[in-house]
N, C-alpha and C positions, 0 to 999 in steps of 0.2 A: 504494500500500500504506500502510495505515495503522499504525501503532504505537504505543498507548499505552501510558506510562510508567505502567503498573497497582500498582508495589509499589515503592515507594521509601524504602527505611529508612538514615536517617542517624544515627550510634551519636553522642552527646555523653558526653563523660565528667560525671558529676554535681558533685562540688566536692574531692573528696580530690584534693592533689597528688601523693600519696606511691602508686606501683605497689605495687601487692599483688594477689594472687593468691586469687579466691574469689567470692563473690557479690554484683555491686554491680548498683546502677542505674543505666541511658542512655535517653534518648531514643530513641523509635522514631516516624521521618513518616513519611507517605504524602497522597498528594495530595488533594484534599477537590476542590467544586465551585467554578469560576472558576480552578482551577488553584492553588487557595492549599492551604498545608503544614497538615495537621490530625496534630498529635504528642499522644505519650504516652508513659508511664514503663514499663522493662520490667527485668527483672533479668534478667542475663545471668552466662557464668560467663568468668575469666578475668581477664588483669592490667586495672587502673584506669589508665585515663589522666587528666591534666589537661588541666581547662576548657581549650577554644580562649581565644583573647584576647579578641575579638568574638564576642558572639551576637545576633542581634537578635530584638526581643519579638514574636511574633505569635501567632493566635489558637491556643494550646495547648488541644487536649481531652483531658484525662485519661480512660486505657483501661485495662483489667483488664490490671494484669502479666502477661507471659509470661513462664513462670519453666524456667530451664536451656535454652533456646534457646541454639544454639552459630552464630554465625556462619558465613559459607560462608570458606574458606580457600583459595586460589589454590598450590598447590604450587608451589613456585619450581625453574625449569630448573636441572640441572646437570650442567656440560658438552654442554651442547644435549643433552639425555636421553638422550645417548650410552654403554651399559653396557657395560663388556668382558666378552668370552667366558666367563673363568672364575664369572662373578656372574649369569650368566644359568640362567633354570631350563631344565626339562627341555622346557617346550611352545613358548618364546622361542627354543631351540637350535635349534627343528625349524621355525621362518619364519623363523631368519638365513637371508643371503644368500650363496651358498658362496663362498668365498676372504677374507668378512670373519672379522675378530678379534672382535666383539662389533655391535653392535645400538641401534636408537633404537627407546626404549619410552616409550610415554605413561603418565606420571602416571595412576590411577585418577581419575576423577569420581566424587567422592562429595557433590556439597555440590545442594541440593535446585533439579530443575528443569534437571541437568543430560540430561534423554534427551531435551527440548524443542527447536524450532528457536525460534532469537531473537524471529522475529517472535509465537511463540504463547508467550513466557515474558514476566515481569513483571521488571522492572530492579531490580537487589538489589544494595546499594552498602554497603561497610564499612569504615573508616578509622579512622586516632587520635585526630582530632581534624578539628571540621568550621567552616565558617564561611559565613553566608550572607550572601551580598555584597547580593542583590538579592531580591524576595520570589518568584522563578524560578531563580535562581542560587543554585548552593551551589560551595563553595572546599572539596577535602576534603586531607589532609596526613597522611603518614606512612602507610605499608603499606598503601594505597590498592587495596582489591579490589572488582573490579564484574563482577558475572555476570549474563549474558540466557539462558538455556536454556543452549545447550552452551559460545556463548560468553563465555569471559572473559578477565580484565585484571587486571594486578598492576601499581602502578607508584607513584613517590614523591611526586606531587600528581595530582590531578584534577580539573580543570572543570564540571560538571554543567548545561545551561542546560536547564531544564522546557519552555519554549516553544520553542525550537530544536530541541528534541530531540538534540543535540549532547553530546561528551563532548571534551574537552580534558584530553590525558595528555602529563605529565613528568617525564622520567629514572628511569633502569632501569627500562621497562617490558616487559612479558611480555603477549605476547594471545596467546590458545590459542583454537583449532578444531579437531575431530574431525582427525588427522594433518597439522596443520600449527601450527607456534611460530614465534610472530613478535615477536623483540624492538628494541628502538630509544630513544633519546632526548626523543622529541618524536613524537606521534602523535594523531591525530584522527578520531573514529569519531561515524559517523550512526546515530543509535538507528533509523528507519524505511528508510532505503535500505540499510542495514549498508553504506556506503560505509569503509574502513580507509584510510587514509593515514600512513607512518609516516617519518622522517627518520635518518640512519643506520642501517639497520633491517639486522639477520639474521635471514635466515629458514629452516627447515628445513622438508621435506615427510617425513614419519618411513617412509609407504609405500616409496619410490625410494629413499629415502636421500640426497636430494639436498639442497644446503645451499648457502648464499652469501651474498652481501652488498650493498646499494645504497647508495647514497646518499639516496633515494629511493621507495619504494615505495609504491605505492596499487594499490589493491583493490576496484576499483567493485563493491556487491552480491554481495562474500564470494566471487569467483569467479576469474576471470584477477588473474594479479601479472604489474603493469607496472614493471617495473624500470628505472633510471635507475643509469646509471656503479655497475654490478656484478658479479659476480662466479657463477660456477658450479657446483658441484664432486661427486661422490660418494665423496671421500674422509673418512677419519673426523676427527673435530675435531683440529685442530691437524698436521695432515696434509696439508698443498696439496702430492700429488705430481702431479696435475695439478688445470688450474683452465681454465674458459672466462672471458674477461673481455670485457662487450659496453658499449657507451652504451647503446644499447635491448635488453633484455629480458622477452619475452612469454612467464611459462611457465603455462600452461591445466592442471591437476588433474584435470579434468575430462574432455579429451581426451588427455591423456597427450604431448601436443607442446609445444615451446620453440622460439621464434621469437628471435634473435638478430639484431642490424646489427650491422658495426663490429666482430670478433667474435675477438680472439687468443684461439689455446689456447700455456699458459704450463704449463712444466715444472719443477716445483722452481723459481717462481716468473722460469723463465725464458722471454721468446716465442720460442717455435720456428714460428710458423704464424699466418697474418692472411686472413680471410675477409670480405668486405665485406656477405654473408648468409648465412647458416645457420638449417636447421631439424631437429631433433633428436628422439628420443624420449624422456619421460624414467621411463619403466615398460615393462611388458615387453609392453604391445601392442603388435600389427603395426601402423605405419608408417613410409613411407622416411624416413630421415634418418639423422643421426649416431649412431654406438653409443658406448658408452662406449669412452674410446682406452683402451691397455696400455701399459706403459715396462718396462726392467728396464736395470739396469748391470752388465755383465760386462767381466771383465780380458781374454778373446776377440774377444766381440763390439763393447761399447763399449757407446755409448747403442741400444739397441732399442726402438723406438717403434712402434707400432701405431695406427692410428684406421681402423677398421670404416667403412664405408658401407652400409647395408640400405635395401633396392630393394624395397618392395612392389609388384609386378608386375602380381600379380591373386590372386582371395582362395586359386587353389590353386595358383599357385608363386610365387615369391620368391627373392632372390638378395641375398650379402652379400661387398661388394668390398670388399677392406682393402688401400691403400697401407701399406709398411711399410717403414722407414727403418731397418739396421742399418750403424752410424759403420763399425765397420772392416771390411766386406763389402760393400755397396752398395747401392742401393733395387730395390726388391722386392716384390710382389702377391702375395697369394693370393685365393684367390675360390670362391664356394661358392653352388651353383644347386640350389634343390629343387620339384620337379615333386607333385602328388599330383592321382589322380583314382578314379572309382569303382572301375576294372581296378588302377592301379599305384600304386607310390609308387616316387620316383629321387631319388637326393640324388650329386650332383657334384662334386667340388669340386679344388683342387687351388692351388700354389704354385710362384710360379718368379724364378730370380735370375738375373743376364744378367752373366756373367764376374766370376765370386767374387775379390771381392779378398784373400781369403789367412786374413784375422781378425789379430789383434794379439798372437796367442801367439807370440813367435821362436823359442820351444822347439820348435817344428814346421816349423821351415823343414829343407828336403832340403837337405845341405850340395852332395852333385852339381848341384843345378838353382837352389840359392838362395830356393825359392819356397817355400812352406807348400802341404802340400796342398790339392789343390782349386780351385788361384788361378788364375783363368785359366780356369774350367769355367765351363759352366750345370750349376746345381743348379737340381732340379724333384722334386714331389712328385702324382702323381695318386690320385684315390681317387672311384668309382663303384660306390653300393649302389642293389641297384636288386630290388624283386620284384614280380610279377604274377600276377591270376587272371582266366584267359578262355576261358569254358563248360569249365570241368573241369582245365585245362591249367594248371598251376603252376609259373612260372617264377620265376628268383633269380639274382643275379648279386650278387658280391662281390671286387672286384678293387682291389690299392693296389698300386704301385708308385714306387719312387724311383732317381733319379739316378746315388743309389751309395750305401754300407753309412756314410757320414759322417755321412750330410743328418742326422735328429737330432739327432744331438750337437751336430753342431754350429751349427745354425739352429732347429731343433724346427717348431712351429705355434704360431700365437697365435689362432687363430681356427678350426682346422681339429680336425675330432676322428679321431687313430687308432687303436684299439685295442693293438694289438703293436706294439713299436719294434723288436723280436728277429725277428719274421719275418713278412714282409707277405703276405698270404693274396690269393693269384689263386684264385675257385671260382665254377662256375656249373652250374647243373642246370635241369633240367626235366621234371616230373611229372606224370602222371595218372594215374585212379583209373576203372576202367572196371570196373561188379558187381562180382565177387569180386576182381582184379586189380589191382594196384596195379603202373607203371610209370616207372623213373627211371633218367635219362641224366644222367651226370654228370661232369667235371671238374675237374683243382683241381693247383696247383704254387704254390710259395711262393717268396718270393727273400730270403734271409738277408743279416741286415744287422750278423751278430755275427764280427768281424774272425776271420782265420782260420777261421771256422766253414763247417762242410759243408755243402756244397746242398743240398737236402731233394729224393727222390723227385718225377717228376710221375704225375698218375694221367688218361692220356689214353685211352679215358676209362674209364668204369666203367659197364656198363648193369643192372640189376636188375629180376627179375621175379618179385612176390609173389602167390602166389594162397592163397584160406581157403576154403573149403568144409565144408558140412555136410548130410550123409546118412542123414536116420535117427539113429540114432544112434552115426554115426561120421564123426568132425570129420579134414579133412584141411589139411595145409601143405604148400605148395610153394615153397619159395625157391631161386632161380638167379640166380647174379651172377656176371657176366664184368667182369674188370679188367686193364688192360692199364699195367704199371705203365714208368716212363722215366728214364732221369737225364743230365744231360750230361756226365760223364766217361765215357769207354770203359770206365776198370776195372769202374767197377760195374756188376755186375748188372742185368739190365733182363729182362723179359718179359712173358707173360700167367698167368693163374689162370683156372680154372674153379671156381666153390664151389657147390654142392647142397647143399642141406636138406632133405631130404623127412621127413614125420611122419605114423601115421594114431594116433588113439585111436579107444576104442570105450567112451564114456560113460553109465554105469550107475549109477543112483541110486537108494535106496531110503527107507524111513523107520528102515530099521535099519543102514544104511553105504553105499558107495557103491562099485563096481568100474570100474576106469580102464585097462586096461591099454593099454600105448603103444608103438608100433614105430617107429623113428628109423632112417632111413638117411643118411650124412654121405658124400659125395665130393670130392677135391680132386683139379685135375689143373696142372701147372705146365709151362710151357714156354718154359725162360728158354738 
């Protein structure tokens, strides 16, 4: 790939030492034939700098001023372009990521040539002061901005070598590409391979959110970041609640995977965990690897730690295993399998704990037993959605159950979704639609999880039989449904119902009104 340095303008301040603000004159070069600098004088607007110290004489063409031409300006990061919630507009609100406080926003591109890719833009260089060391070399100094198409570069000297095609940057520098900031001390960039190499470098990916640190970092051809003794995180700035730390890290943009050796995850900067490989995701395509872990610290629980495992299977099921570490209760898994195919879709999942240790409230210890409830159980949580359609037949299933009326409270889910924590829904049916008839078997009991609170009703089952008809001009209904309702105490109440609906009209229309009249028969029979 070829890359010429097509547009190269270097700003010299004219001879005023004194800053002022308004219309003066600089130098504008660009490269001429053999590679030699062909300048000219242009006004521009904005503060005056003083002559560099050195300039050397070579062959100057005077060219028609451009007049009010604004230079390109580099926005400078701050707080890694990290905005909190309450500063974010109304469109930025609605791509946060949910449980964050605020968001990484890109600075607009506004400075000319930014919707280009590097290799089809021309190199556009602007400083305070310039010096050419060599008749290919230029030295630039002070608020050092260089832009190729989308990419650019802020930083406090610069390099520039014309025959190398090379750029040499130093201190506070900033490189920007379409969702990725990358800053550092020391960094060196290829004008034709976009090769990036940067030395204590931070970098942010703004899509993920994800952000860290090397020692290290290089970027062959704008694409993988190979990381060197760094760091991991999707926590917001200044925020290490958790952190991956690797010697080698690979994270790809591109394919949404991070390749780690060597690899502690660190809590509140402390290692709880050491991997000697890991491979992760770090956006929300499917593939297996690590998910983002969860923490929390409670006066109960203790430290609660989670880290996800997701198992790309195959492209229509998948499954996500989470070791989960609570201090004063003990280790514990849950796990969630989800199936889909053209007939059905299933989602599985469930959690379980093997002889709870108590939790760290003493307020809860039974003074006859000594123990805190539950100490000494397995606690489990199950939960299977499940529905299907096959030649006409419409199946559902929806069933959760738990261990005992605590399990939320006092462990919840970190990875598991259940809608009601008050009453966990056991229901399943199954339906067809044959012509006029529509037919549905159904069942359904719930198990309460609200202390002292009453068992609910079960309905084993409930069958229903709807038919529609139309004669002429008289539409019939017919609805019948038998339910046979249960509960497990003897006091209550238990039996069956019969319910009818029957309905005929007789539908008359005209251009001048319309007659409707309707006869409704309604029967209930009960026998409890």
């Amino acid at each position: 790939m070829h890359i010429g340095l097509t547009f190269f303008s270097i700003l010299f301040s004219q001879i005023s030492f004194a800053e002022a603000t308004g219309t003066y004159l600089q130098w504008e070069c660009t490269t001429g034939e053999n590679d030699k600098w062909i300048c000219a004088q242009r006004s521009v607007l904005g503060k005056e700098y003083p002559r560099p110290n050195k300039i050397e004489t070579f062959g100057i063409v005077q060219e028609e001023n451009i007049e009010n031409e604004v230079v390109p300006q580099v926005k400078k990061a701050s707080n890694l372009d990290w905005i909190d919630e309450k500063d974010l507009s109304d469109e930025q609100l609605a791509l946060r990521s949910s449980g964050c406080c605020g968001a990484y926003i890109e600075p607009e591109r506004n400075y000319p040539d930014s919707n280009l890719k590097p290799e089809d833009a021309p190199l556009r260089v602007a400083s305070k002061s310039t010096e050419l060391i060599q008749d290919n070399v230029a030295y630039l100094k002070g608020d050092v901005n260089i832009t190729q198409g989308y990419r650019q570069s802020r930083s406090d000297t610069a390099t520039v070598d014309q025959i190398n095609r090379t750029v040499d940057l130093e201190g506070d520098i900033e490189l920007r590409e379409p969702g990725v900031l990358l800053r550092g001390d020391a960094a060196y960039m290829n004008m034709d391979s976009l090769d990036v190499e940067i030395n204590n470098a931070t970098y942010l990916l703004h899509e993920s959110g994800a952000r860290g640190t090397a020692q290290n970092l290089q970027r062959p051809g704008g694409d993988i970041f190979y990381i060197d003794d760094g760091g991991y995180t999707t926590c917001q700035p200044g925020n290490n609640a958790w952190r991956l730390v690797s010697s080698k890290l690979d994270v790809n943009p591109g394919t949404g995977i991070a390749v780690g050796r060597h690899v502690r995850l660190e809590i509140k900067d402390v290692p709880v965990l050491y991997v000697p490989w890991v491979r992760f995701s770090i956006d929300d395509r499917r593939t297996s690897g690590l998910l983002f872990p969860s923490w929390e610290n409670t006066e109960d629980n203790g430290l609660d730690f989670s880290q996800p495992i997701y198992l790309n299977l195959a492209p229509n099921y998948d499954a996500t295993f989470t070791p989960r570490y609570v201090e004063e209760r003990g280790e514990m898994a849950e796990l969630e399998i989800r199936h889909l195919s053209k007939i059905s879709q299933t989602i599985f999942s469930g959690a379980f704990l093997s002889s709870d240790d108590g939790g760290g409230d003493d307020d809860n210890i039974n003074i006859s037993t000594g123990k805190n409830p539950q100490e000494g159980e397995d606690r489990w949580v199950a939960d299977i959605q499940h529905s299907s359609t096959i030649k006409g037949w419409n199946s559902n299933l929806n069933y959760t159950r738990a261990s005992d009326e605590d399990y939320f409270q006092d462990l919840d889910t970190t990875t598991l979704e259940v809608i009601s924590k008050s009453y966990l829904e056991q229901r399943g049916s199954i339906a067809k639609s044959i012509a006029n008839w529509n037919f549905l078997v159904e069942g359904s009991g719930f198990q309460t999880l609200i202390k002292d609170g009453e068992d609910q009703y079960e309905l084993l089952p409930r069958i229903q039989i709807d038919g529609n008809f139309t004669i002429g001009n008289f539409d019939f209904t017919l609805n019948n449904q038998y339910s046979d309702y249960d509960h497990n105490l003897a006091s209550k109440a238990t039996g069956r119902r019969l319910k009818l609906d029957y309905a005929a009209s007789w539908d008359n229309t005209w251009e001048w009104g319309y007659f409707r009249p309707t006869l409704k028969l309604k029967h209930r029979t009960y026998d409890l």
